[in-house]
C-alpha positions as CSV (number, residue, x, y, z in Angstrom):
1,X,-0.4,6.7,-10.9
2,X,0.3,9.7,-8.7
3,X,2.8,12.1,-11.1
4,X,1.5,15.4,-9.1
5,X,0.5,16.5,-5.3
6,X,-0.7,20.1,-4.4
7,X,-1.2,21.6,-1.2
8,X,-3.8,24.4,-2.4
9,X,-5.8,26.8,-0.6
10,X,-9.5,27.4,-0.6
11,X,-12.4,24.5,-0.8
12,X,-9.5,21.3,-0.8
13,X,-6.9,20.7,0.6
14,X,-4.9,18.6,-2.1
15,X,-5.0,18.3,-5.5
16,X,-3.8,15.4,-7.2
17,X,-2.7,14.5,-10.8
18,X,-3.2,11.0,-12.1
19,X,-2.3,8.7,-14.7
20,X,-4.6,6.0,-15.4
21,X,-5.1,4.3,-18.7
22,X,-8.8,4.3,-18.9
23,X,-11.6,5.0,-17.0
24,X,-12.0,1.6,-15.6
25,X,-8.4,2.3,-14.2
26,X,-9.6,5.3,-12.6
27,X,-12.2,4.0,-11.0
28,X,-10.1,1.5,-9.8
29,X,-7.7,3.7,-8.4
30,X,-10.6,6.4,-6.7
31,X,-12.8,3.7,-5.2
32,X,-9.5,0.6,-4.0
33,X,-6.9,3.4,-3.5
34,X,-8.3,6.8,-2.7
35,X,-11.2,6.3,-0.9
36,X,-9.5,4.2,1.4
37,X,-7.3,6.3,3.1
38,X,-8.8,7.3,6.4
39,X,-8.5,11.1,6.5
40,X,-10.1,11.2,2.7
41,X,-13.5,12.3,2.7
42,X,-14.3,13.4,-0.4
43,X,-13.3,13.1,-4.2
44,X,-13.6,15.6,-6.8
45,X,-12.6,14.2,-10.5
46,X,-11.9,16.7,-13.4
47,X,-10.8,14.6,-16.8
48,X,-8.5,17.0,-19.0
49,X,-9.4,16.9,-22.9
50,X,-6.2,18.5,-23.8
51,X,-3.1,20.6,-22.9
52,X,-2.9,23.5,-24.1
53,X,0.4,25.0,-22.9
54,X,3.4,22.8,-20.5
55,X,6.0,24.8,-19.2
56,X,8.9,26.0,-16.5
57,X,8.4,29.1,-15.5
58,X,11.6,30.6,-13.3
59,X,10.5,33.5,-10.5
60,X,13.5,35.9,-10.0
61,X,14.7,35.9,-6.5
């Protein structure tokens, strides 16, 4: 269900992208999964409508 894992600065510390096939399986996932790791003490859900743009972007060294 994971795909995605962020280390990120500011207000969190992770941010996480999920697969899940309907809300139900969310839920599932946030409240039997998530929330049961000890050192997780807070969720924050954002639900995309759509993707606008996907794509590798190469920096120059």
């Amino acid at each position: 269900e994971v795909v995605e894992c962020h280390f990120v600065t500011g207000k969190y510390a992770l941010w996480l992208k999920l697969y899940c096939r309907d809300h139900d399986h969310l839920m599932e996932v946030l409240i039997d999964i998530i929330r049961n790791i000890p050192s997780v003490i807070q969720t924050e859900t954002l639900i995309s409508l759509d993707q606008a743009i996907e794509r590798q972007v190469w920096v120059k060294q």
